[in-house]
DRENDRENTOR-39193 format. One record per residue (C-alpha): residue number from 1; x, y, z; residue in three letters. Coordinates in steps of 0.5 Angstrom, whole numbers, always signed. Layout:
% DRENDRENTOR-39193
SITE NUM X Y Z ALA
...
% end
This chain:
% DRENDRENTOR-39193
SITE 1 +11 +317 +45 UNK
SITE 2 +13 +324 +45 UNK
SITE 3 +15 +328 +52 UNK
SITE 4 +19 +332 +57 UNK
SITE 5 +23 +326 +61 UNK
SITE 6 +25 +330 +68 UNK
SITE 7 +31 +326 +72 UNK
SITE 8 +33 +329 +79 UNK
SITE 9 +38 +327 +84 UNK
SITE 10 +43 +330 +88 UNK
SITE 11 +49 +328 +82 UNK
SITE 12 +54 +327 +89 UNK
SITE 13 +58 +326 +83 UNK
SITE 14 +55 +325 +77 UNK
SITE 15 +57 +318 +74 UNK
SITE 16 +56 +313 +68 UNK
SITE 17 +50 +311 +71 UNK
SITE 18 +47 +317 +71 UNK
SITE 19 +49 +319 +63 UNK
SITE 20 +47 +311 +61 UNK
SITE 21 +40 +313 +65 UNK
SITE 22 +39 +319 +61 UNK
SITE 23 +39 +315 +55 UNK
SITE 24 +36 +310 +56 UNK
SITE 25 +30 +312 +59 UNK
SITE 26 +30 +317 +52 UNK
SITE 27 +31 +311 +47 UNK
SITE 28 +25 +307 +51 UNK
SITE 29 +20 +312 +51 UNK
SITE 30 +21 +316 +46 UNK
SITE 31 +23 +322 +49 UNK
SITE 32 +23 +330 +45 UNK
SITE 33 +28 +331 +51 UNK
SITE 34 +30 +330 +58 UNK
SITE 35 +32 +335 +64 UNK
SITE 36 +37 +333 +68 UNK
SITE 37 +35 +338 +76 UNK
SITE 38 +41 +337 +81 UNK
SITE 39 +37 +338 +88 UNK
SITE 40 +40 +342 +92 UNK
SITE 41 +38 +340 +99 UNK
SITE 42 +35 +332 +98 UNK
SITE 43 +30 +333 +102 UNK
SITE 44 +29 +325 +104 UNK
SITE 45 +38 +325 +106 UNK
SITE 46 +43 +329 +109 UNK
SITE 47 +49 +330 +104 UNK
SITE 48 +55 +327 +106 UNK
SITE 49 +61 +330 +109 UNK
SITE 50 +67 +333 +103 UNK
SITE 51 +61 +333 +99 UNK
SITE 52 +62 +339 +94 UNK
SITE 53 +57 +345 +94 UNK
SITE 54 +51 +346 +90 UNK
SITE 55 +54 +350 +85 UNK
SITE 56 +59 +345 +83 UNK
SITE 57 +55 +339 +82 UNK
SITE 58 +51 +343 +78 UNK
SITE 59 +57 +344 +74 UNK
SITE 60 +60 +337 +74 UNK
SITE 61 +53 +335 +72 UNK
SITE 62 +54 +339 +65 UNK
SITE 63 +59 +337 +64 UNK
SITE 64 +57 +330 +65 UNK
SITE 65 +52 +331 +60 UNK
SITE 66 +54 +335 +55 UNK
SITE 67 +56 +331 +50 UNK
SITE 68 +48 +329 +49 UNK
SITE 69 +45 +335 +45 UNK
SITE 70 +38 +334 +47 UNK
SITE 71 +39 +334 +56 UNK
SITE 72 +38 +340 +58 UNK
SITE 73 +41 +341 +65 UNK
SITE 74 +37 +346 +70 UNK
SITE 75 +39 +350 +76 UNK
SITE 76 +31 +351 +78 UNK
SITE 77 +32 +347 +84 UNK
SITE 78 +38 +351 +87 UNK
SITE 79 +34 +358 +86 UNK
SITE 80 +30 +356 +91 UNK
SITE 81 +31 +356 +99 UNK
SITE 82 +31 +350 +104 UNK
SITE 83 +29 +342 +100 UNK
SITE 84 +27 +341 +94 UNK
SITE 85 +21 +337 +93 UNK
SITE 86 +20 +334 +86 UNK
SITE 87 +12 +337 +87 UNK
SITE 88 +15 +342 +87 UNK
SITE 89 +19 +342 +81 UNK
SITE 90 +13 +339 +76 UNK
SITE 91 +9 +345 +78 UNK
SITE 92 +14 +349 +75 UNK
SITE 93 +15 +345 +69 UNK
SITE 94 +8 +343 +69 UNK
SITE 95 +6 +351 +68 UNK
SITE 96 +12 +352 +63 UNK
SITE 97 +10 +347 +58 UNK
SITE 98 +3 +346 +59 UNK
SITE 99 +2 +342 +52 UNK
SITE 100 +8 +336 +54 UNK
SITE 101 +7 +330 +58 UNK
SITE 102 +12 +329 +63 UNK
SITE 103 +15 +323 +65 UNK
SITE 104 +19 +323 +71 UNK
SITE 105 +25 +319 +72 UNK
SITE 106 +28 +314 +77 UNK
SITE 107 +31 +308 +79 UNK
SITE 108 +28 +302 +84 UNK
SITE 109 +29 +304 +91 UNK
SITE 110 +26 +311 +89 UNK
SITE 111 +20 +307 +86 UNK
SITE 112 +19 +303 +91 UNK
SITE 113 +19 +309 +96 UNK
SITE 114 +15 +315 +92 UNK
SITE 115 +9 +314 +95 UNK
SITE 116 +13 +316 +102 UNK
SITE 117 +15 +323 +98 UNK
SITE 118 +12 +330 +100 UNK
SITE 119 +5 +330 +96 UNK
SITE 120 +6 +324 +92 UNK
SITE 121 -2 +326 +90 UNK
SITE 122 +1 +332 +87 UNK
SITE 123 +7 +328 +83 UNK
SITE 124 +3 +322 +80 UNK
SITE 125 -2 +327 +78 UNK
SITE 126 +3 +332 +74 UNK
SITE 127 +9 +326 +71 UNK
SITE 128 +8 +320 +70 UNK
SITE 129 +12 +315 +74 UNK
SITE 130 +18 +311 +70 UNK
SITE 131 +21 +305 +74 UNK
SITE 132 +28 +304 +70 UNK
SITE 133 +30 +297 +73 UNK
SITE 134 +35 +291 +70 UNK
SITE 135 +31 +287 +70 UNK
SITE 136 +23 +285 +71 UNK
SITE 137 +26 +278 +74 UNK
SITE 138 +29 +281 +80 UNK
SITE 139 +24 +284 +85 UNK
SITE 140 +19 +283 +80 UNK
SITE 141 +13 +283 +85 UNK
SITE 142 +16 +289 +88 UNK
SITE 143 +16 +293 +82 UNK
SITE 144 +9 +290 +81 UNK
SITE 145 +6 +291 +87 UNK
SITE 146 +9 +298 +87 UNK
SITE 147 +6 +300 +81 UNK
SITE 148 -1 +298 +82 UNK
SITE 149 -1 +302 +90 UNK
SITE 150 +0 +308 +86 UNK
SITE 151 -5 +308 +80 UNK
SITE 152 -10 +305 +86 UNK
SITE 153 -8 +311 +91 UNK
SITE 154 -7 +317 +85 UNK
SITE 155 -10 +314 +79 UNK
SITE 156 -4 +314 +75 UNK
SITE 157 +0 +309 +70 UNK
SITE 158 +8 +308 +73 UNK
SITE 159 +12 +306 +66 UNK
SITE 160 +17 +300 +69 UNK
SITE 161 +22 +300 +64 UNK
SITE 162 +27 +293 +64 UNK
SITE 163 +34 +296 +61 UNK
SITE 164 +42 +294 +62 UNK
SITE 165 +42 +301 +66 UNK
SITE 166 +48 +301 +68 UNK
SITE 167 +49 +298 +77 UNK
SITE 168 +53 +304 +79 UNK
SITE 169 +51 +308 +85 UNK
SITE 170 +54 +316 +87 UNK
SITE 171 +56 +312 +94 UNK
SITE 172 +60 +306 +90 UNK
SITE 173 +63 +312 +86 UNK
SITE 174 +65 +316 +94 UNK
SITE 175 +67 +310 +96 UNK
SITE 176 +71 +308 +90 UNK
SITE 177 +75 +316 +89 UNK
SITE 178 +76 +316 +97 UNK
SITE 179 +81 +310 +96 UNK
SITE 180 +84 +314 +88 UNK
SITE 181 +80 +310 +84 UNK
SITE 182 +73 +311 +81 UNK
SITE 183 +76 +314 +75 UNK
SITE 184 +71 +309 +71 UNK
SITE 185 +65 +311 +75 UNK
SITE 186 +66 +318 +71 UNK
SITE 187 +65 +321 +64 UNK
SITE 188 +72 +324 +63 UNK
SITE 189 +71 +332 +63 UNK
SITE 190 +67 +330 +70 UNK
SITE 191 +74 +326 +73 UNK
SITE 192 +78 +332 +70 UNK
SITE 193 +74 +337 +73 UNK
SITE 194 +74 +333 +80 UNK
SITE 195 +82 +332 +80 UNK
SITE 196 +84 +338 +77 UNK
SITE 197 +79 +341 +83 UNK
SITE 198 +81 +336 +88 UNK
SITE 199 +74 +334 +90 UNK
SITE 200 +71 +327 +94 UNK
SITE 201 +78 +328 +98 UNK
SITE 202 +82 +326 +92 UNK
SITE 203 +89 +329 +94 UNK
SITE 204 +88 +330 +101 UNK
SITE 205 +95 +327 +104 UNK
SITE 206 +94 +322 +109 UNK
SITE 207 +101 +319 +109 UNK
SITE 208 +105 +320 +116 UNK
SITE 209 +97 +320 +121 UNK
SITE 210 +98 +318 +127 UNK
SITE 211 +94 +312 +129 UNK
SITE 212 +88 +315 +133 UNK
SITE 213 +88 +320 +126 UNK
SITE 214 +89 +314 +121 UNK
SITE 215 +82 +310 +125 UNK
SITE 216 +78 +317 +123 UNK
SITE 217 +80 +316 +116 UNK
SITE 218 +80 +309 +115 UNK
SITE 219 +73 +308 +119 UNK
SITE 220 +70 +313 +115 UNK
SITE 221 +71 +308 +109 UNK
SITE 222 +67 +303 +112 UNK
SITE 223 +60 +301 +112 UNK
SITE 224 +57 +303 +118 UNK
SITE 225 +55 +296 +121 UNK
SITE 226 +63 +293 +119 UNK
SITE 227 +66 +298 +124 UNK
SITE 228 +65 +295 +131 UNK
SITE 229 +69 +288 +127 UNK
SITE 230 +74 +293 +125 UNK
SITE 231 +76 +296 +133 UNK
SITE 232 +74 +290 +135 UNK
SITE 233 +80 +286 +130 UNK
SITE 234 +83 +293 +133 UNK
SITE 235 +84 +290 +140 UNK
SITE 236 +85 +283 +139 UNK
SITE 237 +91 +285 +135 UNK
SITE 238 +94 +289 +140 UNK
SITE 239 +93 +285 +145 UNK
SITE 240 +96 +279 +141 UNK
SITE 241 +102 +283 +138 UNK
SITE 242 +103 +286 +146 UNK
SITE 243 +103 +278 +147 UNK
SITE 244 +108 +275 +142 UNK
SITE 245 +113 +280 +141 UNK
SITE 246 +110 +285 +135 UNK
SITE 247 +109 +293 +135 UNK
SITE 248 +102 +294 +138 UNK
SITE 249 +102 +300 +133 UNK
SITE 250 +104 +296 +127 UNK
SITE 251 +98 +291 +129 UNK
SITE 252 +94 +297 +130 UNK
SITE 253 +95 +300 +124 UNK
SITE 254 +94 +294 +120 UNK
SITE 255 +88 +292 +124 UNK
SITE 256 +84 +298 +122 UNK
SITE 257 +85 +297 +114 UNK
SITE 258 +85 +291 +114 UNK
SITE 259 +77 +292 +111 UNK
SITE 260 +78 +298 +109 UNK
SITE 261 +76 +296 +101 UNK
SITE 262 +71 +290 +104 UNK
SITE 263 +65 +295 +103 UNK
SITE 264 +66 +295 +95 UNK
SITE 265 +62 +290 +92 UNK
SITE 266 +66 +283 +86 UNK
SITE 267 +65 +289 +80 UNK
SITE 268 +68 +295 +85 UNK
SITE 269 +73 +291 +87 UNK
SITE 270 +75 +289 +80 UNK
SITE 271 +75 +296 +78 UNK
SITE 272 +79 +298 +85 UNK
SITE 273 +84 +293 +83 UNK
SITE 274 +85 +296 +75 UNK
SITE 275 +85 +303 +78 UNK
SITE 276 +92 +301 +82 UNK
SITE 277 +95 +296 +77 UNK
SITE 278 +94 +290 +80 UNK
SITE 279 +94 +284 +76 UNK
SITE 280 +90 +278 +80 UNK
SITE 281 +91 +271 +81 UNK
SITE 282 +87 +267 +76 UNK
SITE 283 +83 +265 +84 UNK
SITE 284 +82 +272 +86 UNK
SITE 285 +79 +274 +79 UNK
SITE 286 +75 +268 +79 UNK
SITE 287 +72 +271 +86 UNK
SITE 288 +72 +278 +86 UNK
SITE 289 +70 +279 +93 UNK
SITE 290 +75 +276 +96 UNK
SITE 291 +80 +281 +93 UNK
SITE 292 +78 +286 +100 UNK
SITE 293 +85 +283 +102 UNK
SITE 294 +89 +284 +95 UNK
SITE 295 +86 +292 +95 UNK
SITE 296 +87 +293 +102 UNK
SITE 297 +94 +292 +102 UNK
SITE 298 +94 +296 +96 UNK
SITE 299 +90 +302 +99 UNK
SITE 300 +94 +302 +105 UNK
SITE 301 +101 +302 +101 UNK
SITE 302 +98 +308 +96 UNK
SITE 303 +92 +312 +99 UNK
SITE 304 +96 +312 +106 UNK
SITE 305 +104 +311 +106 UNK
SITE 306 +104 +305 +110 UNK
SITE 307 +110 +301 +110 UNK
SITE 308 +110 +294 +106 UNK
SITE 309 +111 +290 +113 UNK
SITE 310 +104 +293 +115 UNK
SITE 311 +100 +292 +107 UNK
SITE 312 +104 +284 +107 UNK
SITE 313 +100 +283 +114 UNK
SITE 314 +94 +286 +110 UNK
SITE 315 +95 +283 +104 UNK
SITE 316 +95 +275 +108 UNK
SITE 317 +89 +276 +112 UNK
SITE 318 +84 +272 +108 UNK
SITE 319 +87 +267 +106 UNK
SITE 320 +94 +266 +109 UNK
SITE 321 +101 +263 +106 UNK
SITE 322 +106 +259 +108 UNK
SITE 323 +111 +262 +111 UNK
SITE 324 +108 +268 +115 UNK
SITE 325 +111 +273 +120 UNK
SITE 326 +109 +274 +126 UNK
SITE 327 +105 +280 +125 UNK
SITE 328 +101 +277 +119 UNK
SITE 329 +99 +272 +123 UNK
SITE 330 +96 +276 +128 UNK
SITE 331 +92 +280 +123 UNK
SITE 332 +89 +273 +121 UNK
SITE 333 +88 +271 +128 UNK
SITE 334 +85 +277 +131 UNK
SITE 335 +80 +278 +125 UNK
SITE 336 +79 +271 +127 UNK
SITE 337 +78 +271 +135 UNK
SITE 338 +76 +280 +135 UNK
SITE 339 +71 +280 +141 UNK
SITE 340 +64 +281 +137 UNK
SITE 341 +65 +274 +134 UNK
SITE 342 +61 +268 +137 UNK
SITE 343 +60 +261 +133 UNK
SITE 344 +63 +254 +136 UNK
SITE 345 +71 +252 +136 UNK
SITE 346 +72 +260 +137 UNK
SITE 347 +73 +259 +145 UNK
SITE 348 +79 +254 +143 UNK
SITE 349 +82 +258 +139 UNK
SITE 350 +82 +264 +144 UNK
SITE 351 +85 +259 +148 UNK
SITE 352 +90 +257 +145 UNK
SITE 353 +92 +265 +142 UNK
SITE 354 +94 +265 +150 UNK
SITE 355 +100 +259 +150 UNK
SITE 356 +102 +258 +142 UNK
SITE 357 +100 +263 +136 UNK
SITE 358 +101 +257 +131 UNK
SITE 359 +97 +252 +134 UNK
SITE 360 +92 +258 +135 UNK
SITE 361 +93 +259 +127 UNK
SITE 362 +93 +251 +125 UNK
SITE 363 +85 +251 +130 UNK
SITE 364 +84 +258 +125 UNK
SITE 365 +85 +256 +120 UNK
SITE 366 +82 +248 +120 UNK
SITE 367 +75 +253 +122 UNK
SITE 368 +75 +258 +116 UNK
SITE 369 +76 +251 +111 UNK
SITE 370 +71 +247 +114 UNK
SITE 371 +66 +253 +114 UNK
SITE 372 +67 +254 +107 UNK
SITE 373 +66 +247 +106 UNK
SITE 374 +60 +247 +110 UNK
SITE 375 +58 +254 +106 UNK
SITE 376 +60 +251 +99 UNK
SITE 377 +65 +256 +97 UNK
SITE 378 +72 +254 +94 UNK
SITE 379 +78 +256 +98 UNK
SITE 380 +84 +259 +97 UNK
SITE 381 +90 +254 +96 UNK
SITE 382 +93 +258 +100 UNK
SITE 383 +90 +256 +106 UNK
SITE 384 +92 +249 +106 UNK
SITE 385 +99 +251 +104 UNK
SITE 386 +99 +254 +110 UNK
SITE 387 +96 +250 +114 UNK
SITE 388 +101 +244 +111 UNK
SITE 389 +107 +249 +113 UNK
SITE 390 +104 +251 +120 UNK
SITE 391 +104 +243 +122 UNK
SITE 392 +111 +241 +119 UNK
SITE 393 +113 +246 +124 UNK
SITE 394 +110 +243 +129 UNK
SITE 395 +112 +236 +126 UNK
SITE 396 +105 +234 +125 UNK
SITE 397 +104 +230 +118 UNK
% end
């Protein structure tokens, strides 16, 4: 099956993933040679915010294929003014090699929506949809279903190609270079490129913020949906630390990056945790998405210069241990009791944080064991070491 692949996107950086992309669509369909077309505004999302300019992308994105002498990286769609728009860019193509079959290249989510893109008509009349999937077994009837919408609409033939592409995403990869990791995530000359230039925030010096500059930068490392938690850990931890005798502003700090890693998924975590040269506990490593404490105690310490009271109190505030200090047992309460939670026992809780931090600690604790059980999730021995210590204080057996 000889023909021209086409693989276009915002390259916001270019990645591994998109190098393995590359190869394995050409092995699998056969291809003479794929082109590889940076957009310079995607029409479908608004770049995010440090993102680099067209033309530096651009030139990551050569450098990231340069090692595969058949990909040939165009600048067709940065020449033109305003959104690019893939019907377009067949066109073009389309007119220059009238003779080769195009195939147009792309992963399950693009798949899944092409027929929302501007004149998809246009699209599958000019390439051949290629959907490059990790496996059929996964959304197997959405594949399908999207596969067959589009012949009967547009009277094309989608390709849906199972291959071990590699699950890296450029978000995954923002996410990852915005706390000094993602080295993994990128071809060598790329990741050179982007220190050397300071790129995604890289060396951006954040040691020494004051708070309200500390949450702008914190906040903008989690998931949107995970911000109302944070300010809500935030406001809990104040008033606990006002309550109990701790700084307000160190609870503060260590409530706002208490999460600042969770949006990374288990394999990111593990990657973040070999970026910072952290060996993990046989349990953590075995249940990488929990490591979020491990890796946000080390990016508070690395990435934000705060001092090991504040990481110790992020480090803890999953799992607990014996022997805590009265800052890291208020970050674990107030991740516990912040205002947006609601589930039965936490008025108790709540309760007891008013009259006696470690009867409210035992209460909490007793919770997280018995909802892990009743979920199925193994626990950390941590917890009921601490809890163990917490009731020999109170001389409970």
């Amino acid at each position: 099956m000889a023909g021209i692949g086409v693989f276009g996107g915002s390259f916001n950086p270019p990645h591994l993933g998109h190098v393995h992309a590359v190869q394995a669509a050409r092995a699998l369909l056969d291809l003479d040679e794929v082109l590889v077309i940076p957009a310079a505004a995607p029409p479908h999302k608004a770049m995010p915010e440090g993102s680099p300019d067209p033309q530096t992308r651009l030139e990551l994105t050569r450098l990231a294929m340069a090692e595969l002498p058949w990909v040939r990286v165009l600048d067709l769609e940065l020449r033109r003014t305003g959104k690019s728009y893939t019907s377009d860019t067949l066109r073009e193509l389309s007119a220059a090699c009238p003779d080769q079959t195009l195939y147009l290249i792309m992963g399950t989510d693009m798949f899944l929506s092409l027929h929302t893109w501007h004149e998809p008509e246009v699209i599958c009349a000019l390439a051949v949809p290629v959907c490059l999937h990790r496996t059929l077994a996964d959304g197997s009837d959405a594949l399908l279903a999207q596969a067959e919408r589009l012949a009967a609409q547009y009277g094309c033939a989608p390709i849906l190609l199972d291959n071990p592409v590699l699950e890296l995403s450029s978000t995954t990869t923002r996410k990852l270079l915005a706390l000094r990791g993602g080295a993994a995530c990128l071809p060598p000359a790329v990741w050179q490129a982007v220190l050397d230039r300071g790129l995604y925030g890289l060396c951006e010096d954040l040691t020494g913020l004051s708070y309200p500059q500390l949450e702008a930068q914190a906040l903008k490392r989690y998931d949107e949906r995970r911000v109302p938690h944070a300010l809500g850990v935030v406001q809990a931890a104040r008033e606990l630390a006002g309550r109990w005798g701790a700084s307000p502003e160190d609870a503060a700090r260590a409530a706002v990056l208490h999460d600042v890693t969770k949006a990374l998924r288990g394999p990111e975590q593990l990657q973040l945790s070999q970026a910072y040269g952290i060996v993990n506990a046989p349990f953590d490593e075995a249940h990488p998405s929990l490591l979020h404490a491990v890796t946000g105690a080390e990016a508070a310490r690395t990435v934000f210069g705060e001092p090991e009271h504040i990481c110790q109190a992020i480090r803890w505030h999953t799992t607990g241990k014996p022997g805590m200090t009265t800052l890291e047992k208020i970050i674990y309460l107030a991740d516990y009791i912040e205002p947006n939670r609601s589930f039965p026992g936490l008025d108790a809780v709540r309760q007891a944080a008013e009259t006696d931090l470690n009867l409210a600690l035992e209460l909490a604790m007793e919770g997280s064991l018995r909802d892990l059980a009743r979920r199925g999730i193994e626990p950390s021995g941590l917890t009921a070491q601490a809890l163990s210590a917490l009731r020999a204080e109170r001389n409970i057996v």
